[in-house]
C-alpha positions in Angstrom: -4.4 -70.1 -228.3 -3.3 -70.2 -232.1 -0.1 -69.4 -231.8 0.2 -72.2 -229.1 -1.2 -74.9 -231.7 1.2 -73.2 -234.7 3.5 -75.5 -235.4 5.3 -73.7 -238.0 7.5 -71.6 -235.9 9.2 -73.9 -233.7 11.1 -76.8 -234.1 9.8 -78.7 -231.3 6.6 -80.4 -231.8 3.5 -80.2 -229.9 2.0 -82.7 -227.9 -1.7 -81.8 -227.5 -3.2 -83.4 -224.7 -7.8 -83.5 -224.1 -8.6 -83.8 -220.4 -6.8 -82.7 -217.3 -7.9 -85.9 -215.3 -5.8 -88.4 -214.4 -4.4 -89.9 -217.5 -4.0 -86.1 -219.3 -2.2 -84.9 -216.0 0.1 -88.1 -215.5 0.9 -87.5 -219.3 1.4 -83.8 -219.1 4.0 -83.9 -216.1 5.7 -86.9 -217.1 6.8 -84.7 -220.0 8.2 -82.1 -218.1 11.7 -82.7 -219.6 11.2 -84.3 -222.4 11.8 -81.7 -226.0 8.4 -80.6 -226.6 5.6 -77.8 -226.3 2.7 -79.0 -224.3 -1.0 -78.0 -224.6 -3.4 -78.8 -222.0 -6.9 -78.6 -223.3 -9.8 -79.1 -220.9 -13.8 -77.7 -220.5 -13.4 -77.3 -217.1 -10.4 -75.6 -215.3 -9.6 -77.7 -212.7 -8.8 -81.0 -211.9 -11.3 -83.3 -210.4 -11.0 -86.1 -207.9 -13.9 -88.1 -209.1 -13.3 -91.1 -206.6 -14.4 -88.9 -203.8 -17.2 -87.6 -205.9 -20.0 -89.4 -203.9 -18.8 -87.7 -200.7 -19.8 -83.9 -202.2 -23.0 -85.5 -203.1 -23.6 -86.6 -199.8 -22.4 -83.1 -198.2 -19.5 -85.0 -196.7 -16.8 -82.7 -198.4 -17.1 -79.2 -200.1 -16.3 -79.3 -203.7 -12.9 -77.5 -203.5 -11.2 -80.4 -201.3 -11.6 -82.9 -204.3 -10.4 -79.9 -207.1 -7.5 -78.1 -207.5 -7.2 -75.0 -210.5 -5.0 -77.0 -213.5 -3.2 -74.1 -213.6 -1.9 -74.2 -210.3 -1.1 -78.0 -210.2 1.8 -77.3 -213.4 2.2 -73.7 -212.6 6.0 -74.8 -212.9 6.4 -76.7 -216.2 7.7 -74.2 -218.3 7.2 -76.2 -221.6 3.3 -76.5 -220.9 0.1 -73.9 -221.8 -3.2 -74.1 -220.4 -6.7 -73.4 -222.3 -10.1 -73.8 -220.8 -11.3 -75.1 -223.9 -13.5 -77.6 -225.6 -12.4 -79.7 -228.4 -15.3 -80.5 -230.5 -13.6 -82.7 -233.3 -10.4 -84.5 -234.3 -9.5 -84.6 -238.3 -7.0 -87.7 -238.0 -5.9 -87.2 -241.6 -5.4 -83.4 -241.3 -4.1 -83.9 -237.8 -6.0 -81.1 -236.9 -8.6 -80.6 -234.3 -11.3 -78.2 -234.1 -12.6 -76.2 -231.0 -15.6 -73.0 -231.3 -13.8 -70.6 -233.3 -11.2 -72.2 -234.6 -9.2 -75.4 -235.4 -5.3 -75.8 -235.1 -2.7 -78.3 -235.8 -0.6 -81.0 -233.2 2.3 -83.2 -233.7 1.2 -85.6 -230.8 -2.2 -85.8 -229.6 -3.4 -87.6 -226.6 -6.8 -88.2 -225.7 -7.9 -88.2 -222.0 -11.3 -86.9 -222.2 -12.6 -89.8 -220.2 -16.5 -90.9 -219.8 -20.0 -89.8 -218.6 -23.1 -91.7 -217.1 -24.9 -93.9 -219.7 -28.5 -94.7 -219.5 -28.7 -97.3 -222.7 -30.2 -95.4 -224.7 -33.0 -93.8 -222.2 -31.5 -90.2 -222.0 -34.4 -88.9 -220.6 -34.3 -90.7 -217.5 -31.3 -88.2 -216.9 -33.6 -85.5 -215.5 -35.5 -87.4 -212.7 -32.1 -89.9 -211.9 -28.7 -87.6 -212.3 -25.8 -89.4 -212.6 -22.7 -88.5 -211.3 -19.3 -87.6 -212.8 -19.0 -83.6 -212.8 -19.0 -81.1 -209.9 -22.4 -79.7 -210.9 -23.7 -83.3 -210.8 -22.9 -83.8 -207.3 -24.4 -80.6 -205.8 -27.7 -81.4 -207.6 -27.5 -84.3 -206.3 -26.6 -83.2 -202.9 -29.8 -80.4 -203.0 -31.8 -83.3 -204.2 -30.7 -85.5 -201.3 -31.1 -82.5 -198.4 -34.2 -80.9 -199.9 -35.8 -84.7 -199.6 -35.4 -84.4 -195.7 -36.8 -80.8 -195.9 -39.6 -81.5 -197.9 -40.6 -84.6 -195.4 -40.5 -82.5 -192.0 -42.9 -80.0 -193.4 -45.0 -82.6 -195.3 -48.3 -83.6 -194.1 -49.2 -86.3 -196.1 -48.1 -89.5 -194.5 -47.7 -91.2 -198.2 -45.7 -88.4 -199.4 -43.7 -88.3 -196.5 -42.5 -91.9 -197.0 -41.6 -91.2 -200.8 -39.7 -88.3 -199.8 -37.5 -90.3 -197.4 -37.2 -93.1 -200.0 -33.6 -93.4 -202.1 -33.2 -95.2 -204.8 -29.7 -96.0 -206.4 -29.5 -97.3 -209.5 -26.0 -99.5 -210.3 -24.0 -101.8 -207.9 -20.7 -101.1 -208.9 -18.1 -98.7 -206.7 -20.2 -95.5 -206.9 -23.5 -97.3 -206.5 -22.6 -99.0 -203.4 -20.7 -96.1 -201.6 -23.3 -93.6 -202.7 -26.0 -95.9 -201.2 -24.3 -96.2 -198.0 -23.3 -92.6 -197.8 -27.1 -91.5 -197.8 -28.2 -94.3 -195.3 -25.1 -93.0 -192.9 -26.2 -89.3 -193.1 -29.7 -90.6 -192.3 -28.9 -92.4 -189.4 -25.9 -90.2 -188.0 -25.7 -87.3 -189.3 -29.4 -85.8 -189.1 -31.3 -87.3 -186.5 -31.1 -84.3 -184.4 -31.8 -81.3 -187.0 -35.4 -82.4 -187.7 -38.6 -82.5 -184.9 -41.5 -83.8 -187.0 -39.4 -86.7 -188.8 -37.1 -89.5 -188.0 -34.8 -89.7 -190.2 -34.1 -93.2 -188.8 -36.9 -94.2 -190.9 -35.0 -93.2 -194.6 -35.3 -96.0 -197.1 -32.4 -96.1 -198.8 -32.9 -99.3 -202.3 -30.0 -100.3 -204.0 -30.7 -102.1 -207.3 -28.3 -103.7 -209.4 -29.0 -105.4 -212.7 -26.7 -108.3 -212.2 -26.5 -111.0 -209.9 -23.9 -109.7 -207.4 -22.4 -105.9 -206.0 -18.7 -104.6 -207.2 -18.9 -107.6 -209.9 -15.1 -106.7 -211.0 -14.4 -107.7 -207.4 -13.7 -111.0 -205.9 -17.3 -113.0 -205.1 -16.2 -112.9 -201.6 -15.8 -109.2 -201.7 -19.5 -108.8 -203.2 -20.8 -110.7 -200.6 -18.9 -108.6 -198.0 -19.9 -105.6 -199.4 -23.7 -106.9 -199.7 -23.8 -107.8 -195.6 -22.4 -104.6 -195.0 -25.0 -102.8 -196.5 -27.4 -104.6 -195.5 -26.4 -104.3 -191.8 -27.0 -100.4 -192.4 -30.9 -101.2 -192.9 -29.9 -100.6 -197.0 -32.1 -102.2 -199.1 -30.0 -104.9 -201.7 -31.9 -105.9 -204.8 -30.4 -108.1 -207.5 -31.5 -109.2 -210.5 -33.5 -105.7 -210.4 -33.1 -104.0 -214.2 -34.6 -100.7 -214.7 -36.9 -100.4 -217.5 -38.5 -97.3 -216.4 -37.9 -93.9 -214.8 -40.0 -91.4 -213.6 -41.2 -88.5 -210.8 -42.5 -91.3 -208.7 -39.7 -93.7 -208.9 -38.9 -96.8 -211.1 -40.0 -99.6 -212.7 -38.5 -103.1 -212.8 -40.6 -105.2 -215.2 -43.7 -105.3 -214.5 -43.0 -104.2 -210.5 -43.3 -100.7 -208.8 -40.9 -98.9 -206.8 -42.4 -95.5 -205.3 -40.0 -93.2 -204.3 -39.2 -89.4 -204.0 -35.5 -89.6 -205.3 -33.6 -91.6 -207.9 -29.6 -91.6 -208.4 -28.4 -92.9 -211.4 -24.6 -95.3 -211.3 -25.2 -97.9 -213.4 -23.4 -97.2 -216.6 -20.8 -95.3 -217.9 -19.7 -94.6 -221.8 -16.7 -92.3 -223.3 -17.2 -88.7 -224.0 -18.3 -88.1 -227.2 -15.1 -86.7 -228.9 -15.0 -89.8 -229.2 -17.5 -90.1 -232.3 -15.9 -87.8 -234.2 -12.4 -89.5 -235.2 -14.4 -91.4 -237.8 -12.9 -94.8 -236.5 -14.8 -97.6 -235.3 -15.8 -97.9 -231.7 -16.8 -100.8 -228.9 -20.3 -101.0 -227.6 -19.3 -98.3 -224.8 -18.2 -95.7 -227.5 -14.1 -96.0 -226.6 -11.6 -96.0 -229.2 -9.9 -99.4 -229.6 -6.1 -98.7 -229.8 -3.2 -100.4 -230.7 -0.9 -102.8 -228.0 0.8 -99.0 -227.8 -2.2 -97.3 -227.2 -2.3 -95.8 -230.2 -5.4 -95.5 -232.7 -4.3 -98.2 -235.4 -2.7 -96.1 -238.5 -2.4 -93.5 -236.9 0.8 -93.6 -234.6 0.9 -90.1 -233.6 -2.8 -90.2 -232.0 -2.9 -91.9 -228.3 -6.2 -92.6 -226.7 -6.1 -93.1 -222.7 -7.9 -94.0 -219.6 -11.8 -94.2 -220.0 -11.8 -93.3 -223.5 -9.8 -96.3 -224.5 -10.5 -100.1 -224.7 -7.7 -102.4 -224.4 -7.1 -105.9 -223.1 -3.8 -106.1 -221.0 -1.3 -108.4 -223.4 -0.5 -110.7 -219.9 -3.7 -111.4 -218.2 -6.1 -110.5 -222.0 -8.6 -109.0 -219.7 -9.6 -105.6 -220.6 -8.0 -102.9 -218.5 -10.3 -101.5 -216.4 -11.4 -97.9 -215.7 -9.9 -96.7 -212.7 -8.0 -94.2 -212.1 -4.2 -96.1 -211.6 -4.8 -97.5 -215.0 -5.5 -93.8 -216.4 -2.4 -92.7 -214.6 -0.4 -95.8 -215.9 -1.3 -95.2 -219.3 -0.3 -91.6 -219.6 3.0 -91.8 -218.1 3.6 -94.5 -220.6 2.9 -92.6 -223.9 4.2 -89.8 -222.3 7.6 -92.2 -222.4 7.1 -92.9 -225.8 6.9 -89.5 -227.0 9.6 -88.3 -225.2 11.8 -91.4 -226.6 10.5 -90.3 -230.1 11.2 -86.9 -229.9 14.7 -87.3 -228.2 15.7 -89.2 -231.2 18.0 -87.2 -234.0 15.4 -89.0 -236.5 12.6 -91.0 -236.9 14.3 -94.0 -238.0 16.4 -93.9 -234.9 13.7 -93.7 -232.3 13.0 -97.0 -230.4 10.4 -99.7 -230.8 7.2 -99.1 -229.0 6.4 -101.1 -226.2 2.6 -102.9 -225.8 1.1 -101.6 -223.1 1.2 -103.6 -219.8 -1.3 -102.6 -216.5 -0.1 -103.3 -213.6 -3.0 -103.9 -211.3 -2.5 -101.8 -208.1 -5.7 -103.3 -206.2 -9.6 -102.1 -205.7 -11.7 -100.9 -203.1 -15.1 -99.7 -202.4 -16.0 -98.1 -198.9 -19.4 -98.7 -197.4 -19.7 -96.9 -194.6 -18.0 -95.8 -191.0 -15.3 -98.6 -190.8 -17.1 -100.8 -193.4 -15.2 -101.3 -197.1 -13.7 -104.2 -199.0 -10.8 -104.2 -200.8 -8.3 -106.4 -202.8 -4.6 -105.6 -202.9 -1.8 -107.8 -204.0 -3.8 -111.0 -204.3 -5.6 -110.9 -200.8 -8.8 -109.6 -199.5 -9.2 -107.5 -196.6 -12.4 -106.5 -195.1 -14.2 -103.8 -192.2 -12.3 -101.5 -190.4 -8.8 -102.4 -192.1 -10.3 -102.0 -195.7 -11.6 -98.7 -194.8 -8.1 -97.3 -192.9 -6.8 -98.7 -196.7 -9.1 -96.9 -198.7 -8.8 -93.8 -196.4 -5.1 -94.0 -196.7 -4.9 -94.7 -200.8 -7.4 -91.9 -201.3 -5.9 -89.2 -199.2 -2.4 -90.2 -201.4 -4.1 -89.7 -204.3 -5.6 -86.3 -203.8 -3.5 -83.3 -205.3 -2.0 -80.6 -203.3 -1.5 -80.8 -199.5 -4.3 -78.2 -198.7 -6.9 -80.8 -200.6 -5.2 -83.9 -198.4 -5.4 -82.0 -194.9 -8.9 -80.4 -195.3 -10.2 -84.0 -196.7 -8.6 -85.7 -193.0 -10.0 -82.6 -190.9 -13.0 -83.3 -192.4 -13.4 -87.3 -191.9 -12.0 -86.6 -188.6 -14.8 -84.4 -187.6 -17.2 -86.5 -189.7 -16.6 -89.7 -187.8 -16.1 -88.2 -184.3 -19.0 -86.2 -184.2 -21.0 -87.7 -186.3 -21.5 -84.6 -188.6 -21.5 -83.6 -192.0 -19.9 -79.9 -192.7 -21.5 -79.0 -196.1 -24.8 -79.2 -196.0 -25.9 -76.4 -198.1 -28.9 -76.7 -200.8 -28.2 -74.4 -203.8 -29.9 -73.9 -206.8 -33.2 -74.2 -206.4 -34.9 -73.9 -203.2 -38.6 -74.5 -203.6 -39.7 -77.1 -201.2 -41.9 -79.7 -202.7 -44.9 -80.6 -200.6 -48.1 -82.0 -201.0 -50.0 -81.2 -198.1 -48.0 -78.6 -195.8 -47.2 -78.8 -192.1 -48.7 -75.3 -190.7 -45.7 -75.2 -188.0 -46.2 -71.4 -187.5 -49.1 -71.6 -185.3 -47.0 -71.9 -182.1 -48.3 -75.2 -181.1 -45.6 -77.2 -182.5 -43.8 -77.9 -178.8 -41.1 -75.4 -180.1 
C-alpha cells in the first residue's frame, strides 16, 4: 500500500482515485491508457448498483446481482492497484492523504466518495427509520420489512397488528416513490398466500413527502403520473407532510400522529464526510464546490465528482444533478484531462481545460408492475412503456453479464409468478409481539 502511493520511484504520476462507484470507476477505466499509476481506494470491495438498491430491500433481488468484487471489474488494467481502504483525511497543501496507519502522497486525486442519507440534523431518527444507500442498509431494511408480516400473523392484538402492517416512507423523490411501491406490490402479490391469520391485502403502505409534489426534479406532469400510480396501488400519498418527529410508534407531522410499526427513511441525502476534512468551504449539503473543470478552486490537481460535488452546468446554470450518468460523465471527463496533462512533454504544453458540460441523458422512476414515468430526450412517457425503459436502461447499466442475466431471470420470475426469491430475514430474529397467537394448540384449521 505505501509503496503504491510512493511517488518517488517512478516517473509516472499517480492518480489516486476515493470511491469505486460510478464516477471513481468511469475515471479509473477511462485511464486505462493514458501514462499513469492508478490507485483505487474504497471501504467496501465491491462495486454497488445503488439504483436497484430498493429492490434488495424489498427481497426482489439478492445482494450479489446489484455488486460485483472491484477487483474483478479491472482485473485487466495493468496500470491500476486496488486497496480496501478508508481515507479519513485529505491535506490539500501537503497533497497527502491520510488512511488508519498511515498517510501517503498522490499527484492526481479524484474524489468519488459520493453521499449518505441525511436527517437535518436529527441523527437519531436513524435507528427507528434506516435509510438506504449501502448493502447492510437494505437487508435491515428488508428483515425490518419481512419480520413486520411475521410479527402481525402471530400477533393477537388487533391494534398492534394494524401498526405492524403499517409502512411509512419518508421522501418523495426516486427512492421514496419506488421503495413505497415496492412494499405495497409484495403485499398485494407477493405474500398473500404465505400467511393464514393475516391478509396482507390489508398493508398500509404512507408515503409522505415534505413538498408539494413527488419526483420534484421531474416534469409536473410526471409527478402527477407517478402520484395516480401509486395511489391506484392503495399507497397512501401525503404532501405537504414534514417530519418533525420520529420514534418506535411512528412519526409526527406537526402537531398530527401517524402510528405505525415501520419507518423508512429517503428524504435527504448529503456528501460523505471526507468531505469536511479538505478545509475548504462547503454548500448546505456538505459537497465541495469545484471549478467549471471540476476542480477544487487553487488546487488544480484535486477533482471532486458525482455526489460529492456541486456544480451548475455552464449551458442550462442548473446544478447537475445526482444521478448516476452525471457521476459517470464527470469521471470520464477528468479522467481526459489528466490523461491530456500527463501526455504532455511539460506542463506548459498541456491543453486548456475544458468547463464541464452535462449532458442530460433522461430520468425515471418505476412504481410498480408496468407502472413508471420517465423523461428522455424532451418527451414524457408513461405505464407500461416507461417501465420496459427503465427495465431496459437499468439492466445496461449493471456491470458484468452474470449481474444483467440473474437481474432479468429474476424480474421474469418476479412478474410471472408473482414471487419474490429472497426473502430471507437475517440478523436478528426475535419476533416482536405484544399479545401472542398460541397456534400450537392444533386448533388453528392447519
Amino acid at each position: 500500500m505505501q509503496r503504491c502511493f510512493d511517488t518517488d520511484d517512478t516517473r509516472r504520476p499517480l492518480v489516486l482515485i476515493v470511491g469505486g462507484g460510478f464516477g471513481g470507476l468511469s475515471a479509473a477505466k477511462r485511464l486505462k491508457r493514458a501514462p499513469v499509476r492508478i490507485y483505487l481506494a474504497d471501504q467496501q470491495n465491491y462495486h454497488l448498483f445503488q439504483p436497484l438498491l430498493y429492490q434488495v430491500a424489498t427481497a426482489a433481488l439478492s445482494p450479489a446481482e446489484i455488486a460485483q468484487p472491484i477487483r474483478q471489474i479491472l482485473r485487466g488494467q495493468r496500470n491500476l492497484r486496488v486497496g480496501m481502504r478508508q481515507i479519513t483525511g485529505v491535506d490539500l497543501d501537503r497533497r497527502v492523504v491520510t488512511f488508519p496507519g498511515g498517510e501517503g502522497r498522490y499527484d492526481y486525486l479524484v474524489l468519488a466518495c459520493g453521499a449518505t442519507h441525511s436527517y437535518f440534523g436529527n441523527e437519531h431518527w436513524q435507528r427507528k427509520a434506516p435509510g438506504l444507500k449501502t448493502i447492510d442498509d437494505a437487508l435491515e431494511i428488508r428483515r425490518r420489512i419481512l419480520l413486520a408480516f411475521e410479527a402481525a400473523e402471530q400477533e393477537e392484538d388487533e391494534a398492534a397488528r394494524r401498526a405492524r402492517l403499517t409502512f411509512i416512507v419518508v421522501g418523495g423523490g426516486p427512492t421514496g416513490v419506488e421503495m413505497a411501491g415496492a412494499i405495497r406490490q409484495i403485499a398485494a402479490e407477493a405474500l398473500p398466500r404465505d400467511f393464514h391469520h393475516i391478509s396482507t391485502h390489508t398493508t398500509r403502505v404512507i408515503l409522505l413527502e415534505a413538498g408539494p409534489r413527488l419526483l420534484p426534479m421531474m416534469h409536473p406532469q410526471s409527478s402527477q403520473r407517478a402520484q395516480r400510480d401509486l395511489q391506484a396501488m392503495d399507497v397512501e400519498v401525503r404532501l405537504d407532510s414534514r417530519v418533525t418527529d420520529v420514534d418506535t410508534h411512528g412519526v409526527m407531522i406537526g402537531d398530527e400522529r401517524l402510528a405505525a410499526g415501520n419507518v423508512i427513511w429517503a428524504a435527504g441525502v448529503k456528501a460523505a464526510p471526507l468531505a469536511q476534512t479538505l478545509g475548504v468551504p462547503l454548500d448546505a449539503a456538505g459537497r465541495v464546490p469545484v471549478a467549471p473543470d471540476l476542480s477544487i478552486p487553487g488546487y488544480p490537481q484535486v477533482f471532486v465528482i458525482g455526489d460529492l460535488a456541486a456544480v451548475n452546468d455552464p449551458d442550462t446554470a442548473e446544478p447537475v444533478p445526482g444521478l448516476a450518468p452525471a457521476a459517470m460523465q464527470m469521471g470520464r471527463f477528468v479522467a481526459d484531462i489528466i490523461s491530456r496533462e500527463t501526455k504532455a512533454p511539460n506542463p506548459a504544453a498541456a491543453p486548456a481545460r475544458p468547463a464541464f458540460r452535462y449532458r442530460d441523458k433522461g430520468r425515471m422512476a418505476t412504481i410498480g408492475r408496468a407502472r413508471a414515468v420517465a423523461e428522455i430526450a424532451g418527451r414524457r412517457f408513461g405505464g407500461l412503456l416507461a417501465w420496459l425503459l427503465w427495465s431496459a436502461v437499468h439492466v445496461a447499466f449493471l456491470v458484468g453479464f452474470r449481474n444483467k442475466l440473474f437481474v432479468l431471470l429474476n424480474w421474469l420470475w418476479h412478474h410471472t409468478f408473482f414471487a419474490s426469491g429472497a426473502r430471507l430475514i437475517t440478523g436478528a430474529q426475535q419476533v416482536p409481539v405484544k399479545r401472542l397467537r398460541n397456534d400450537l394448540n392444533g386448533d388453528d384449521g392447519v
